[in-house]
Every structure is written in C-alpha cells, then in structure tokens.
PDB file of N, CA, C and O in Angstrom:
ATOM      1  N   UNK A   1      28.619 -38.246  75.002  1.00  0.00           N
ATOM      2  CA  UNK A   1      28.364 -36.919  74.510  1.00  0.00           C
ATOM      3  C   UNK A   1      27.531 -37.040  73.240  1.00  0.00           C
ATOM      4  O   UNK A   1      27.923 -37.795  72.350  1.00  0.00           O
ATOM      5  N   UNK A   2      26.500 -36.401  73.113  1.00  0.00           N
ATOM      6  CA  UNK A   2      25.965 -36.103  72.238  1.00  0.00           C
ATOM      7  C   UNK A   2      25.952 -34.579  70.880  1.00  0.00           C
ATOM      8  O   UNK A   2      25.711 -33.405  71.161  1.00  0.00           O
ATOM      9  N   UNK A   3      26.230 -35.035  69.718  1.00  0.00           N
ATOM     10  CA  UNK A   3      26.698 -33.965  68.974  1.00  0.00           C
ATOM     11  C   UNK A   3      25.577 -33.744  67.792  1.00  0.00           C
ATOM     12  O   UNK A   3      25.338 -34.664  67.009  1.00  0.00           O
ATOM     13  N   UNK A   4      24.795 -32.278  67.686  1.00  0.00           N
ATOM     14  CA  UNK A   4      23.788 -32.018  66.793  1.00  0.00           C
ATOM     15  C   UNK A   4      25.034 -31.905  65.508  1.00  0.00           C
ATOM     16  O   UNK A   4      26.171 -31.464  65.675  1.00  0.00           O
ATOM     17  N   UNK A   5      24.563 -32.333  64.463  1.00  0.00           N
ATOM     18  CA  UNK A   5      25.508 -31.906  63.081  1.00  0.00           C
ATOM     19  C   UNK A   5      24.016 -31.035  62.016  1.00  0.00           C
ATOM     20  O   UNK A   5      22.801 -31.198  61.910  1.00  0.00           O
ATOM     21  N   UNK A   6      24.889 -30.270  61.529  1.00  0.00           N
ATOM     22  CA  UNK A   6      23.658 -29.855  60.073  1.00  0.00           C
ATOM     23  C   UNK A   6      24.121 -29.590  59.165  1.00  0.00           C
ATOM     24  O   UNK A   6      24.982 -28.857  59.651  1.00  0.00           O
ATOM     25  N   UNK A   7      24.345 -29.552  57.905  1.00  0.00           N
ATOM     26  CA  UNK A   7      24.405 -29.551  56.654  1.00  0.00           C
ATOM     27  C   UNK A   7      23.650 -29.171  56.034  1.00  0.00           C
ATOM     28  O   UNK A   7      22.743 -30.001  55.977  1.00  0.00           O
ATOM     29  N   UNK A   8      23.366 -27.995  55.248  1.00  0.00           N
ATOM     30  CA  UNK A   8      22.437 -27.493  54.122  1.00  0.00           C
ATOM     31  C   UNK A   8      23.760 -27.502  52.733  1.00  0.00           C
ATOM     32  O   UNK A   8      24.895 -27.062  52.920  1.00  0.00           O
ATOM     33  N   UNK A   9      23.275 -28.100  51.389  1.00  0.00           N
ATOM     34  CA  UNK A   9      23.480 -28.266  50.169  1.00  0.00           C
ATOM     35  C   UNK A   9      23.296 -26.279  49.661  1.00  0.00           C
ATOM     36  O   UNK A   9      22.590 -25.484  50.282  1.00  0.00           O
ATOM     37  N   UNK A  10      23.897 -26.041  48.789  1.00  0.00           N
ATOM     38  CA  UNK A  10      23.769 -25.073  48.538  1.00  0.00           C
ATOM     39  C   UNK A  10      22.792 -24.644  47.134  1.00  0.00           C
ATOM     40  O   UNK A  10      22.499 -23.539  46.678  1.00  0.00           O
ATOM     41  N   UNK A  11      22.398 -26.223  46.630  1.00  0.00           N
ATOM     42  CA  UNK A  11      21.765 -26.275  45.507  1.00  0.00           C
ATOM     43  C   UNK A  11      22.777 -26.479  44.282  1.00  0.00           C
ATOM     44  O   UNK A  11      22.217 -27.068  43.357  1.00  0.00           O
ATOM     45  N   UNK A  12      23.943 -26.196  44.054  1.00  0.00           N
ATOM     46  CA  UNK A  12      24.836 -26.265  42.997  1.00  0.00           C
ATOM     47  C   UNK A  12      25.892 -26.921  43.561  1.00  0.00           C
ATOM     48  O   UNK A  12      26.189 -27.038  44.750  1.00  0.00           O
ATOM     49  N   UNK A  13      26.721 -27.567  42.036  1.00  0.00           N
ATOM     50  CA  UNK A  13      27.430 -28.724  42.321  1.00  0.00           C
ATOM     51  C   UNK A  13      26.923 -29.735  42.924  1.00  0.00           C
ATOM     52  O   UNK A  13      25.787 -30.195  43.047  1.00  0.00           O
ATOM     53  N   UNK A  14      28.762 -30.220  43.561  1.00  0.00           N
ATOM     54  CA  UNK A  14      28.489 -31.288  44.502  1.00  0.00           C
ATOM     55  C   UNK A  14      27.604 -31.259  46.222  1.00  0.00           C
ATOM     56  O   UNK A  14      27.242 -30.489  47.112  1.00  0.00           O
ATOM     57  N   UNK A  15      27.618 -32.196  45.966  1.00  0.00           N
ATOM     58  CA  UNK A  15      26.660 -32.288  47.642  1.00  0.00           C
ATOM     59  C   UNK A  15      26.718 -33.535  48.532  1.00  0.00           C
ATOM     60  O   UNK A  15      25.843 -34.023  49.247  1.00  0.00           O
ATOM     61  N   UNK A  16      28.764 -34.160  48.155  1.00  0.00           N
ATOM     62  CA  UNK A  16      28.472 -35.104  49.523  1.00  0.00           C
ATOM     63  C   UNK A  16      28.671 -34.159  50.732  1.00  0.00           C
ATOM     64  O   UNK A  16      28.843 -32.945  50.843  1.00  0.00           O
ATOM     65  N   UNK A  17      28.578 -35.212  51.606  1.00  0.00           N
ATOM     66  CA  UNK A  17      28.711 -34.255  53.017  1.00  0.00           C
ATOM     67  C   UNK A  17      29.286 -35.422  53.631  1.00  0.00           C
ATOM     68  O   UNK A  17      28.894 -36.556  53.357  1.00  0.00           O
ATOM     69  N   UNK A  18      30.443 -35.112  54.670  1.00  0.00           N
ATOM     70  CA  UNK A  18      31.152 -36.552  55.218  1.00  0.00           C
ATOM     71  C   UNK A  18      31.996 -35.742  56.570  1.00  0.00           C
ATOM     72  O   UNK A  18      32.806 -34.814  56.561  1.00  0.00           O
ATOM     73  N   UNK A  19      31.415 -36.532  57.673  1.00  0.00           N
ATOM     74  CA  UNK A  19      31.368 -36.643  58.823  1.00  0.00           C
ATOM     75  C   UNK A  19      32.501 -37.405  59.534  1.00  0.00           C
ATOM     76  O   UNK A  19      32.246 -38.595  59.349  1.00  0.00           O
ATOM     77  N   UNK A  20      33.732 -37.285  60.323  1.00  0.00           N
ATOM     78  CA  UNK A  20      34.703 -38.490  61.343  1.00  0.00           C
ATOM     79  C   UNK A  20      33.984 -37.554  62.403  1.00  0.00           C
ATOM     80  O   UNK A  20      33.441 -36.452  62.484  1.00  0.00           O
ATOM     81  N   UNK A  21      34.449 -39.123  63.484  1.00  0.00           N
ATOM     82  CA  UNK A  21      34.711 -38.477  64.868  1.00  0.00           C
ATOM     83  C   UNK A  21      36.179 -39.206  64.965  1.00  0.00           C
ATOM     84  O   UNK A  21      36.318 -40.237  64.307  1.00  0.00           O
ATOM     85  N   UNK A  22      37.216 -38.755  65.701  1.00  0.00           N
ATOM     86  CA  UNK A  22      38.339 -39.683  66.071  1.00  0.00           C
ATOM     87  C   UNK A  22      38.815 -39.539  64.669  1.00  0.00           C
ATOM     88  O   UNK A  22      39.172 -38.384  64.905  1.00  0.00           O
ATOM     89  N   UNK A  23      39.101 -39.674  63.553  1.00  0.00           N
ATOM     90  CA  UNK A  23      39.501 -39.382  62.344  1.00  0.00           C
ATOM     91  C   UNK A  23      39.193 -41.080  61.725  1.00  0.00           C
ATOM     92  O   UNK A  23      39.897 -41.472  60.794  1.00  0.00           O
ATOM     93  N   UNK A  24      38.142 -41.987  62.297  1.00  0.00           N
ATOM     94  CA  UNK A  24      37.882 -43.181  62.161  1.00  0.00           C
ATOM     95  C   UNK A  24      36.392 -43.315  62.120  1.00  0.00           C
ATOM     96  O   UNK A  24      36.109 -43.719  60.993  1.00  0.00           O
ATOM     97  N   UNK A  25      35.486 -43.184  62.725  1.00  0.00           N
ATOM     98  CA  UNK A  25      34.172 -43.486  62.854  1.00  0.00           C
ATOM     99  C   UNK A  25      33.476 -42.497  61.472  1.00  0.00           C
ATOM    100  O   UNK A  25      33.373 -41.286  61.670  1.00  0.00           O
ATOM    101  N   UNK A  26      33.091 -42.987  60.312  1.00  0.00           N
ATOM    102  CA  UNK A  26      32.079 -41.752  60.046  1.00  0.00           C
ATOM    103  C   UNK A  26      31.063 -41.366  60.998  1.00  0.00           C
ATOM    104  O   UNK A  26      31.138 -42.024  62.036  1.00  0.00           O
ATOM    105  N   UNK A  27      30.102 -40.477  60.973  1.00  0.00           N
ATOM    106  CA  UNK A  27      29.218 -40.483  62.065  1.00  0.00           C
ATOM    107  C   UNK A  27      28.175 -40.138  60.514  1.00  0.00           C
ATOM    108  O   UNK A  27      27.164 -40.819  60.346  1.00  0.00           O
ATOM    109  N   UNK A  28      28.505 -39.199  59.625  1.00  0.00           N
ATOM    110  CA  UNK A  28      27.452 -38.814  58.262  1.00  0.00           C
ATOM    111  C   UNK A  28      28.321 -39.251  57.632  1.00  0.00           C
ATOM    112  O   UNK A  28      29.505 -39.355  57.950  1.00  0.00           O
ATOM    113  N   UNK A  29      27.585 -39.674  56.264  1.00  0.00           N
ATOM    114  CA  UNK A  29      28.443 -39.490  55.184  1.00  0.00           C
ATOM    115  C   UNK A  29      27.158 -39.605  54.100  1.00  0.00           C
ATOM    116  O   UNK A  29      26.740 -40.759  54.014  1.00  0.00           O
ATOM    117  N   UNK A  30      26.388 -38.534  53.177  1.00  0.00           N
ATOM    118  CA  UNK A  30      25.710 -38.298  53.027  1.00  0.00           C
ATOM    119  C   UNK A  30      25.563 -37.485  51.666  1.00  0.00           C
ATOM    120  O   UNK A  30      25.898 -36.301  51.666  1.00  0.00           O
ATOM    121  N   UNK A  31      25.148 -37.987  50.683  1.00  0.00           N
ATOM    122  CA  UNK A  31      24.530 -36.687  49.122  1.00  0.00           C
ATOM    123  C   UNK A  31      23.399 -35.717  49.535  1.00  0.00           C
ATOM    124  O   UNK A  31      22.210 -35.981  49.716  1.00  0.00           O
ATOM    125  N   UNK A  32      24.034 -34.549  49.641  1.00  0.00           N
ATOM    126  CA  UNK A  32      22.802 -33.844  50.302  1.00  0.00           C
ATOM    127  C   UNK A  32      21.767 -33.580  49.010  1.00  0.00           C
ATOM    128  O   UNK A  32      20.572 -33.557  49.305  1.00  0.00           O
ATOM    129  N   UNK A  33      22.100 -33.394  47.700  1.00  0.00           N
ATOM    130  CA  UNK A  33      21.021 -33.723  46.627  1.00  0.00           C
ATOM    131  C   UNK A  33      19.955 -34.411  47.375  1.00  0.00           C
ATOM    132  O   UNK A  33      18.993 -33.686  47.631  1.00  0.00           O
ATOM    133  N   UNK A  34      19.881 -35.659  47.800  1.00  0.00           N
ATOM    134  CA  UNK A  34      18.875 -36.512  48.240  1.00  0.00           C
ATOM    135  C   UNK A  34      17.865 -36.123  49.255  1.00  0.00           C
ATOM    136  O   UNK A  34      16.694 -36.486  49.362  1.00  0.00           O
ATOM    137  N   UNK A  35      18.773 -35.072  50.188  1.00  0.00           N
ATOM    138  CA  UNK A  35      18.237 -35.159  51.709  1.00  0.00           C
ATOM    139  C   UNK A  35      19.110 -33.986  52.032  1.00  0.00           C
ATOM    140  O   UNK A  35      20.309 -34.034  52.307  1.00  0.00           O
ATOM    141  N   UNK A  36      18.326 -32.898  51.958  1.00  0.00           N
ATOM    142  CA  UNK A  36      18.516 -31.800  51.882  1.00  0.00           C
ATOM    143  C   UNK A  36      17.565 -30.865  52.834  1.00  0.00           C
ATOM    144  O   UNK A  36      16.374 -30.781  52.536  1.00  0.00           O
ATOM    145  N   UNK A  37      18.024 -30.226  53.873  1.00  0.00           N
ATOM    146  CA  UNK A  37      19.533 -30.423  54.779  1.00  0.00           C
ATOM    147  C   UNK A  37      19.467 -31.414  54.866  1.00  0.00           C
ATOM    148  O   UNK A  37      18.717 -32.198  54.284  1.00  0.00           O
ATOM    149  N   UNK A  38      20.655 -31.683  56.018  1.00  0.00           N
ATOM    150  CA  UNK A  38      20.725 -32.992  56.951  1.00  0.00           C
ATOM    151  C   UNK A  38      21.076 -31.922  58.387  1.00  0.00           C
ATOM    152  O   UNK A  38      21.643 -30.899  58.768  1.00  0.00           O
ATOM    153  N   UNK A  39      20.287 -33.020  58.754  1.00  0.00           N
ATOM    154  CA  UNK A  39      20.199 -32.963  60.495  1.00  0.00           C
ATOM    155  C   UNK A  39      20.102 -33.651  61.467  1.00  0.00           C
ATOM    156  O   UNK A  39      19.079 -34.306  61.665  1.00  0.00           O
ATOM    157  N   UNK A  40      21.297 -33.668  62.428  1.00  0.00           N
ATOM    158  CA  UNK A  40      21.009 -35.011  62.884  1.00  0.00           C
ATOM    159  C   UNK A  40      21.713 -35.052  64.301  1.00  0.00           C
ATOM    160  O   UNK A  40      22.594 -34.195  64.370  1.00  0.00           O
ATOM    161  N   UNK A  41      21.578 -35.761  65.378  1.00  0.00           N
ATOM    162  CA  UNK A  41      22.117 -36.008  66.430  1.00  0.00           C
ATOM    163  C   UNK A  41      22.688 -37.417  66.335  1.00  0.00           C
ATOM    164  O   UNK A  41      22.115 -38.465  66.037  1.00  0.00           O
ATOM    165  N   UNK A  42      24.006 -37.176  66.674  1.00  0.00           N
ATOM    166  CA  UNK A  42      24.721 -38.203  67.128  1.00  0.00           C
ATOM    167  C   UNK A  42      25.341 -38.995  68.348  1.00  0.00           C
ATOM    168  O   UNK A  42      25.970 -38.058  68.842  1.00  0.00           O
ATOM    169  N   UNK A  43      25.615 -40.125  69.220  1.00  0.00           N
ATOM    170  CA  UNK A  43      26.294 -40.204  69.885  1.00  0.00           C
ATOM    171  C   UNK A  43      27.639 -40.466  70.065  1.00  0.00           C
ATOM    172  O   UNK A  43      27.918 -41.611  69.711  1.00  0.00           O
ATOM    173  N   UNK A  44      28.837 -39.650  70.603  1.00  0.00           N
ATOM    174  CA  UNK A  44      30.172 -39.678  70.235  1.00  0.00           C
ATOM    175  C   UNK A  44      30.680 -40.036  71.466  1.00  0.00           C
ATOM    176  O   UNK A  44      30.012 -39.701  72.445  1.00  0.00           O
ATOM    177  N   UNK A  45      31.922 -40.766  71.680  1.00  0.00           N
ATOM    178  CA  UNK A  45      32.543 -41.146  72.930  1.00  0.00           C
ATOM    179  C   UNK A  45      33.620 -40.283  72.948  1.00  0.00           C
ATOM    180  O   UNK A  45      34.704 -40.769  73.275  1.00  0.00           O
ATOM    181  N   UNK A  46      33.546 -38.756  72.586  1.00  0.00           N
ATOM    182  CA  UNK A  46      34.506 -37.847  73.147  1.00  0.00           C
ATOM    183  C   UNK A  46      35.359 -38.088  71.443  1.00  0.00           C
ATOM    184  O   UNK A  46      35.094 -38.924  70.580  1.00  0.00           O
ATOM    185  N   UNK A  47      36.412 -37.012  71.443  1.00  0.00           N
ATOM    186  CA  UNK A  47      37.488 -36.538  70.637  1.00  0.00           C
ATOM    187  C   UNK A  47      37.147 -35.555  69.527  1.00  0.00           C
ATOM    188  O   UNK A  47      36.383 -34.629  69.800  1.00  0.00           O
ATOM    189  N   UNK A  48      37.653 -35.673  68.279  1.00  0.00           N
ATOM    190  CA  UNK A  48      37.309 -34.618  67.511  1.00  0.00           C
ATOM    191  C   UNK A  48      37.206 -35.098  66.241  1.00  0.00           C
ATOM    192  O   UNK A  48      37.828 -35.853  65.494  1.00  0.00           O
ATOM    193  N   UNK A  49      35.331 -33.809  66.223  1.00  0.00           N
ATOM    194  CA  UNK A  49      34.888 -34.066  64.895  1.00  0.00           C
ATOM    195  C   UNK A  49      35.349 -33.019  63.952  1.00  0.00           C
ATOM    196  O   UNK A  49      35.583 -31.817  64.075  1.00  0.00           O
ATOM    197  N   UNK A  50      35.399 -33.798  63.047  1.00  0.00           N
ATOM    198  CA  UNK A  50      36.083 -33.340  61.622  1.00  0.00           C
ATOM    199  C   UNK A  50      34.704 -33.477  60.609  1.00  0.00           C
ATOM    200  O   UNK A  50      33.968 -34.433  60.365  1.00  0.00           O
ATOM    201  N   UNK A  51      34.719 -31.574  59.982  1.00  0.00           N
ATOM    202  CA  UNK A  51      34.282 -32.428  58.586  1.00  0.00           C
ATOM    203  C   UNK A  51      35.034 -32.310  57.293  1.00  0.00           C
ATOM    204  O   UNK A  51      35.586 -31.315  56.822  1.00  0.00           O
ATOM    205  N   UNK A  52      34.922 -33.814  56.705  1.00  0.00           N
ATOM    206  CA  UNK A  52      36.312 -33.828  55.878  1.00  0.00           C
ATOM    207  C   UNK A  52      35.930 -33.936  54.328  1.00  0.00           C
ATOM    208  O   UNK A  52      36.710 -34.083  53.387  1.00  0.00           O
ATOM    209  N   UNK A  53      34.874 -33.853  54.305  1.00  0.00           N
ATOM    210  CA  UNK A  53      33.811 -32.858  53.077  1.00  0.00           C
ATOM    211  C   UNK A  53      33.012 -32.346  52.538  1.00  0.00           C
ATOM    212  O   UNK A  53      32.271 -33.324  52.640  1.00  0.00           O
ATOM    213  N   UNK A  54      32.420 -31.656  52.010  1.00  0.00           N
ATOM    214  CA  UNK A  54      31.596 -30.633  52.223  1.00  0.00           C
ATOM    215  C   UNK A  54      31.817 -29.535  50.820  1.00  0.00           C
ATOM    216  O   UNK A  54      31.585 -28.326  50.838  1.00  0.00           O
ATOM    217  N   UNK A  55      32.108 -29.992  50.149  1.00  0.00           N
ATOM    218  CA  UNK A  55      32.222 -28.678  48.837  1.00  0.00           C
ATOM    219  C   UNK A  55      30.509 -28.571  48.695  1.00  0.00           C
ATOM    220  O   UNK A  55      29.761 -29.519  48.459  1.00  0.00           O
ATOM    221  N   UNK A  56      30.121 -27.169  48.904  1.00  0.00           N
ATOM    222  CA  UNK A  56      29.127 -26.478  48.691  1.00  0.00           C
ATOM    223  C   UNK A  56      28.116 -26.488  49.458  1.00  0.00           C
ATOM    224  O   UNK A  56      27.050 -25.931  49.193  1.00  0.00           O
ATOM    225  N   UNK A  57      28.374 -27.159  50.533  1.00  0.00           N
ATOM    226  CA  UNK A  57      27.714 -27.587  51.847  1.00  0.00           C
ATOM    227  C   UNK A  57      27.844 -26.654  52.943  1.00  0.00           C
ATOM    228  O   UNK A  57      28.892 -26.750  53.582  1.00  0.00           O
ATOM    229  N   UNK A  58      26.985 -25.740  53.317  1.00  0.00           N
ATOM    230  CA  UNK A  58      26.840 -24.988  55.207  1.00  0.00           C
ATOM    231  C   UNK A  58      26.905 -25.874  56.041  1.00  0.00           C
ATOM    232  O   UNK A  58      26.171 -26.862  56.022  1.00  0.00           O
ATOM    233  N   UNK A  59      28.059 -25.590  57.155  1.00  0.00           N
ATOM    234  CA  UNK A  59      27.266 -26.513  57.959  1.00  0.00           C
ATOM    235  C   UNK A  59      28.228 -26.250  59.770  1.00  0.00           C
ATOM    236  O   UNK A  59      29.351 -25.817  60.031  1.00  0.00           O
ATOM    237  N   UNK A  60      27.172 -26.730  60.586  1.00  0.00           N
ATOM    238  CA  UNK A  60      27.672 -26.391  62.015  1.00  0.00           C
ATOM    239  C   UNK A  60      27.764 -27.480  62.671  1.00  0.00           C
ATOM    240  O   UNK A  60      27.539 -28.468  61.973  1.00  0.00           O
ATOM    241  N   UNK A  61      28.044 -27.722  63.904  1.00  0.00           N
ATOM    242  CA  UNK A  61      27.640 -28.289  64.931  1.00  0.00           C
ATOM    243  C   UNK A  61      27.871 -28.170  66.106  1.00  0.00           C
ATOM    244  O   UNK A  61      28.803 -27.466  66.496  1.00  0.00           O
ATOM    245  N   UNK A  62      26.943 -28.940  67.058  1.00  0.00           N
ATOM    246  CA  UNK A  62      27.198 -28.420  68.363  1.00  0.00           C
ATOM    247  C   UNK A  62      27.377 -29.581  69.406  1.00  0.00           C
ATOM    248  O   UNK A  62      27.141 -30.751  69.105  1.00  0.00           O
ATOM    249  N   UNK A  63      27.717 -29.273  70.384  1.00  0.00           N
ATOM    250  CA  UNK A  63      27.368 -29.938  71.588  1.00  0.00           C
ATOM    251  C   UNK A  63      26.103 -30.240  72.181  1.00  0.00           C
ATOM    252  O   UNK A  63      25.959 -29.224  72.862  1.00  0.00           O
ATOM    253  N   UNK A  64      24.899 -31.065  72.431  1.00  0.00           N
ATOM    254  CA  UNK A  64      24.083 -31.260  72.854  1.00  0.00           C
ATOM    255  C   UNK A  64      24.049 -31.401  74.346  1.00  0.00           C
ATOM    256  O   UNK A  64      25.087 -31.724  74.925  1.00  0.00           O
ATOM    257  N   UNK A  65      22.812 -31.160  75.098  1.00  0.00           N
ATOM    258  CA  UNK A  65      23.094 -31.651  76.640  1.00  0.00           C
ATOM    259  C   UNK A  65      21.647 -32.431  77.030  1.00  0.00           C
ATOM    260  O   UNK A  65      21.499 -32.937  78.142  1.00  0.00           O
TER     261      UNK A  65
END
C-alpha cells in the first residue's frame, strides 16, 4: 500500500513533523522550517499511521492507488 502524507508548517513556532506506521517504522520525521510543506509518498505494509507530532503543522493523508 502506498500512503500520500502532507504537512504544511504554519510559519510560527515549532515545526517538527513525525510520522509511525505500526507505532515502529517512522515513515517522516521532519523540521518543516527547512522544507516547507512536506510531501511525500510512502510505501507501507498495511496497519496504522499515526501522526505523533505536529504542533503547528496541517496535515492529511491518504491512500494512494
């Protein structure tokens, strides 16, 4: 399975951005200061993504096909 992630920084504060799949793999883990958005496709072997931070960070994702 393939999973689009995005992240836009909001410009203030902090701006990591941090990505699990499985509550083990990061898939992002990312200062959006630097690299602003982030966007990105990943490949995941199934379970659930978590994002487990994100203060001041938008952000979605989807299922790809």
């Amino acid at each position: 399975m393939r999973v689009r992630i995005i992240g836009r920084w909001s410009g203030v504060g902090a701006s990591n951005f941090v990505v699990y799949v499985n509550g083990r793999s990061s898939v992002v883990n990312a200062v959006l200061r630097e690299h602003n958005p982030y966007d990105g496709v990943h490949l995941v072997n199934g379970g659930t993504v978590e994002i487990t931070r994100a203060d001041n960070v938008s952000w979605s994702f989807s299922e790809e096909r």
